[in-house]
N, C-alpha and C positions, 0 to 999 in steps of 0.2 A: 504493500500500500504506500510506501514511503517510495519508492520509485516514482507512483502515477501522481504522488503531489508535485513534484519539479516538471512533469509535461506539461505542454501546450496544452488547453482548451482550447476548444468552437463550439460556438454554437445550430443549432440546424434547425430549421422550422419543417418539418414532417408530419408528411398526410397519412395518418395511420388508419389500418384496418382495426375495428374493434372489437366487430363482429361481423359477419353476414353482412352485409348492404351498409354498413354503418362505417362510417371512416370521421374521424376529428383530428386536427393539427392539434401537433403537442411540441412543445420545445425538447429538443436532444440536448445533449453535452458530449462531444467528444474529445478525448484525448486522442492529441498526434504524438507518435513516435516516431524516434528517430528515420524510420527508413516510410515511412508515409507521406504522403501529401494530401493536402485539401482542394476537392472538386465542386466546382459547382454543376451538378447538370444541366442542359440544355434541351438535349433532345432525347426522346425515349420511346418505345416502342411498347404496345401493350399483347400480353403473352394468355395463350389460354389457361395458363399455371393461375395465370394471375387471377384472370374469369374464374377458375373454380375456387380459391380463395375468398373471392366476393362475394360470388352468389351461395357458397357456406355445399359446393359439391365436392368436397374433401371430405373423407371419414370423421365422425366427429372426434376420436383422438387426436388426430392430426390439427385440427382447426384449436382446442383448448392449450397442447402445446404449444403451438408457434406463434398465435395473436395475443397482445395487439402486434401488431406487424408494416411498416410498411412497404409497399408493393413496389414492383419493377425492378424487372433484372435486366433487359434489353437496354441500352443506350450509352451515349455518347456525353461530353462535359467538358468546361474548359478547366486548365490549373489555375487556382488560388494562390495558395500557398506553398512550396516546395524549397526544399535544403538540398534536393538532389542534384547533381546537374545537365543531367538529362532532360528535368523538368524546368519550366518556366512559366511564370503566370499569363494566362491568353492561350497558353500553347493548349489544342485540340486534341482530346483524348477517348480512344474508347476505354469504356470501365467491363473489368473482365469481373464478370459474378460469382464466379468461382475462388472461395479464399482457399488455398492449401493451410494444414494444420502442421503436417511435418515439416515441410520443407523451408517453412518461416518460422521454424522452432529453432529454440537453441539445441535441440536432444543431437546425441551420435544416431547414424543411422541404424544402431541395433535398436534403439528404443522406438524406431516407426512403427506405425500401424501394417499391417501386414501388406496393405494394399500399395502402401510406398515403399515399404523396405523389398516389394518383388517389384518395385516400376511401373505395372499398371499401368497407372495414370493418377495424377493428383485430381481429375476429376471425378476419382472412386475415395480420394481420402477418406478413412472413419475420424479423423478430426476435426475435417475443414468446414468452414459456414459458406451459405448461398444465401447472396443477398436476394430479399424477396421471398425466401421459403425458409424460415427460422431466425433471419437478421433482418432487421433495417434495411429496404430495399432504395433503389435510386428516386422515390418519389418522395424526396427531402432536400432542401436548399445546400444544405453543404454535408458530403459525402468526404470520408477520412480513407485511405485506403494503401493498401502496401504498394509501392513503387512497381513489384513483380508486377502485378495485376491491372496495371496501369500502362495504354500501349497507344501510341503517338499516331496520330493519323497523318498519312504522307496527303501533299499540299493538291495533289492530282484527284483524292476522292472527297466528293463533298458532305457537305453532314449530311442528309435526306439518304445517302449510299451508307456512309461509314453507319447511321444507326441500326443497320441490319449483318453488322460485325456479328452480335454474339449470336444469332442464330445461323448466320452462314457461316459459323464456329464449328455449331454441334453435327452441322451434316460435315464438314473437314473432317473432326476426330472421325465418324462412324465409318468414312471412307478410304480411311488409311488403311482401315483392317483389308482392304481390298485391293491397295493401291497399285499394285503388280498385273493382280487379272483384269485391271481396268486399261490396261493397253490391249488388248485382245479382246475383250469379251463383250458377248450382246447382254443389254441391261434393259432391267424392269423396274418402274418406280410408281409403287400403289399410294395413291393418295393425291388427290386435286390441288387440295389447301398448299397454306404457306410454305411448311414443313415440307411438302412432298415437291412446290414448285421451286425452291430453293435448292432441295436436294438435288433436283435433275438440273436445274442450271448448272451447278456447280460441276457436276457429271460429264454437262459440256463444255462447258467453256476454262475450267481449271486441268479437267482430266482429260479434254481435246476425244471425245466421244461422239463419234457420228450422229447425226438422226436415223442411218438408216440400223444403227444399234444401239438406240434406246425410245424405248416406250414407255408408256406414261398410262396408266391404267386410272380413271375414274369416276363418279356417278351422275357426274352434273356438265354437262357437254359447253355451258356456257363460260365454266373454268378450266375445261379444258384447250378451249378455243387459245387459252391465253401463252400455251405450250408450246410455243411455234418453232422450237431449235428440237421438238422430237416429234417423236410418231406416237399418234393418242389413239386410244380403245375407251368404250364405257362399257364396265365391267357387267353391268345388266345386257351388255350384246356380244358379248368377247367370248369364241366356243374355247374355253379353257383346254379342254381335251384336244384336240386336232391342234391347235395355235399354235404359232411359232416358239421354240424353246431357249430359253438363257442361262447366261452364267451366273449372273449376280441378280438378285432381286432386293430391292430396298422398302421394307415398308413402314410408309410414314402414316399413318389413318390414326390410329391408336382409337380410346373407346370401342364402344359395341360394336364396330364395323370392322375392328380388328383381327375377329379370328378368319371374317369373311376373306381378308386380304391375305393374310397368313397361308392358308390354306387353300389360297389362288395361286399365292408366287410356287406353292410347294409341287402345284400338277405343272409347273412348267419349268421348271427350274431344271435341267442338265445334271445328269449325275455327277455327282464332285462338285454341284454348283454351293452358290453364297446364298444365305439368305441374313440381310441386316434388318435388325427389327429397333424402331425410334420412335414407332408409335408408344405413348404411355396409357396406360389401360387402367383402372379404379378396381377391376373387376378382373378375376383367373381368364383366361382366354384357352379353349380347348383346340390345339391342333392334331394335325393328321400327323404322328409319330410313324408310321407302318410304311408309308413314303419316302418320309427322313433317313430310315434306318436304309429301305432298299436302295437310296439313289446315296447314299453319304453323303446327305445335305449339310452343311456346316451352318449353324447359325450364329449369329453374333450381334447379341444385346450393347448397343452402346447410349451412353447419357449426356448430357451435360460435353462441355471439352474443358482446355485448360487453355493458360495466356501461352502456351507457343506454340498452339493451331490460330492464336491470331494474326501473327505476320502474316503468316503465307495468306489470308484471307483479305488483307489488305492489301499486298503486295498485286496479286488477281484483281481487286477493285480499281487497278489504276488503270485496267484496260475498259479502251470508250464500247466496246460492243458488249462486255460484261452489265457495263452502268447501264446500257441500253433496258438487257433483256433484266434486271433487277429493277429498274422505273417502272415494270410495268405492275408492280407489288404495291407503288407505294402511292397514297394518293395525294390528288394536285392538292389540297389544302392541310398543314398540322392545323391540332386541334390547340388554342393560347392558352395555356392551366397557371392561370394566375392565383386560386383560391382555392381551399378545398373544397369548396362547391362544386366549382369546374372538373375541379378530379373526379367527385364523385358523379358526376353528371356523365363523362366520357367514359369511364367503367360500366355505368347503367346501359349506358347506348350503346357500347361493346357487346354485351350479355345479352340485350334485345335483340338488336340487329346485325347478328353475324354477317362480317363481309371478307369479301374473299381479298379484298385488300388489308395488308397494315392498319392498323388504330397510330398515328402519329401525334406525340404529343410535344410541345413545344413549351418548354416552361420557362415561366418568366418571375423572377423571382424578387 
C-alpha cells in the first residue's frame, strides 16, 4: 500500500453498467505506474459482448461478478500523459483489451500460469483482465494502461479504419493456426455478420486468397451482397452434400445458429481439413463427432488475441484496397457520446436494431 501512495492519480468520469439496461457515470481514480500511460479515448466500436452485458443475456453469475462495469473493449485514443518514449501526448493509439497477468508480473517464468509458462498465448492468460468483461472498459474519459498494450497507429490509416484494430485482431490470432494451409487451400467462412465479414477480408487481402477459393456461407443475401472479394452461398440453398469441398473452414455465427454452421463446414471440409470455431455460444453446441473422427478434422477454438497480432493488422490497414473493402462495415455517420445519456441511448439502439454495420461511437469528453 505504501508503494500506491507515491503514484500518480487520475481521474476518469465512467459510464458504468449497473445493471441490465441501467448504466450511471461515477468518478474513477487511477493510479499510473511507472510503465503506463494515460489515454483519453476517442473512438470506439460497440461489440455484441457488450449487447449481452446490457441487455442482462449473460448467465446471471457472470453479470453479479463482473458489474458495475464499464463497457467497451473495441477502440482507438489519443496519449495524455506518458514517461515513455515511444509515447507522446496527441500521438494516436489503438488500446489492446487484452491485459496479460504474467508477462507484466515481476514472477520468474516458473511461477506463470500454465497457459504462459507453455506460450499459448497471453490471450488465454489465467491472470490477465479484459477491459469490458470484469475491468473498467474504454467507455470512461481517461483510461490508464501498460505501454505493452498500447500500439501506435501509422499516419496512413485513419481513425474510422484503425477503430476496427481489435476485432480485425481476433480473426489475425484465429488465422495463424492456419497460416501455412492458407497459401494453398480452398476456404469457407460461415457467418454474414461482422465477425464472419472481417474474417474473410482478412483471408483476402492479408493472406492474398482468391475469390475463386473462398466462400462465404450465409442467411441473409442482402449481407451477403456486401462480400464482393468472395464467392457467397445462402446456406438455406447451398446442397451441402454434392458442394464443393475445403480445406479450412472458419466459423464465425456463434449463438443458436452455431451448431447449424458447425456441422455445415464439417460435410464439406477435406479430410485432414481445419475447422476454426470464433463463434461464442451461451449454450453447449452438439456437433457431428462421427465425421471428425472419419475425415481427421482438426478443430481449433480460438479467442480474444494479444498486442503482437496488432502490428501486423495495422501494418495491412495501410493498404488503400484493404480500407476500401473494411469502409464498407463502417457507417457514414459516428454516433457524438457526450453524456451518459447518449451512451445509454446508443446501446439501447444497438440491442433494438441490429445492423449489419459497426455501432460507431465518437466521444467527446
Amino acid at each position: 500500500m505504501n508503494d500506491l501512495i507515491q503514484l500518480k492519480t487520475v481521474q476518469s468520469r465512467a459510464f458504468r453498467l449497473i445493471r441490465p439496461q441501467v448504466i450511471e457515470e461515477t468518478i474513477i481514480e487511477h493510479f499510473v505506474r511507472p510503465h503506463e500511460v494515460i489515454i483519453e479515448p476517442t473512438l470506439a466500436s460497440i461489440c455484441h459482448a457488450d449487447l449481452r452485458y446490457y441487455t442482462g443475456n449473460r448467465r446471471p453469475e457472470a453479470l453479479v461478478k463482473k458489474l458495475p462495469m464499464a463497457l467497451i473493449h473495441e477502440g482507438i485514443g489519443v496519449i495524455i500523459d506518458s514517461t515513455h518514449p515511444e509515447f507522446s501526448p496527441g500521438q494516436r493509439v489503438v488500446i489492446v483489451p487484452n491485459i496479460p497477468g504474467c508477462s507484466l508480473s515481476k514472477e520468474n517464468i516458473e511461477e506463470w500460469c500454465p497457459a504462459c509458462k507453455k506460450g499459448i498465448g497471453e490471450n488465454y492468460c489465467l491472470r490477465g483482465r479484459f477491459l469490458g468483461s470484469g475491468t473498467d472498459g474504454i467507455a470512461q474519459s481517461r483510461l490508464v494502461m501498460p505501454t505493452k498494450c498500447v500500439i501506435p497507429i501509422p499516419e496512413q490509416v485513419p481513425d474510422e479504419i484503425a477503430v476496427l484494430t481489435e476485432l480485425c485482431s481476433v480473426s489475425y490470432q484465429a488465422l495463424q493456426h492456419v497460416e501455412k494451409q492458407l497459401q494453398t487451400a480452398r476456404v469457407a467462412v460461415f457467418g454474414d455478420g461482422p465477425v464472419g465479414y472481417l474474417t474473410a477480408a482478412m483471408i483476402h487481402h492479408l493472406y492474398r486468397v482468391s475469390q475463386d477459393h473462398l466462400r462465404v456461407f450465409g442467411a441473409i443475401s442482402e449481407k451477403l451482397d456486401q462480400f464482393q472479394f468472395a464467392e457467397r452461398s445462402l446456406v438455406q440453398d447451398y446442397d451441402f452434400n454434392n458442394g464443393e469441398k475445403v480445406d479450412i473452414a472458419v466459423e464465425c455465427t456463434g449463438g443458436r445458429f452455431s451448431s447449424n454452421a458447425i456441422n455445415q463446414a464439417i460435410q464439406i471440409l477435406n479430410p485432414g481439413g481445419f475447422l476454426i470455431l470464433m463463434g461464442v455460444s451461451e449454450e453447449w453446441v452438439p456437433i457431428n463427432t462421427r465425421d471428425i473422427l472419419e475425415k481427421g478434422i482438426t478443430i481449433v477454438g480460438s479467442s480474444r488475441s494479444s498486442s503482437y497480432d496488432y502490428p501486423p493488422v495495422l501494418e495491412a490497414m495501410k493498404d488503400p484496397e484493404y480500407q476500401k473493402t473494411l469502409r464498407r462495415i463502417i457507417p457514414e455517420q459516428h454516433l457524438p457520446i457526450r453524456t451518459v445519456e447518449e451512451f445509454d441511448n446508443a446501446l439501447s439502439d444497438a440491442a433494438k436494431h441490429p445492423n449489419w454495420k459497426k455501432s460507431i461511437l465518437k466521444f467527446i469528453w
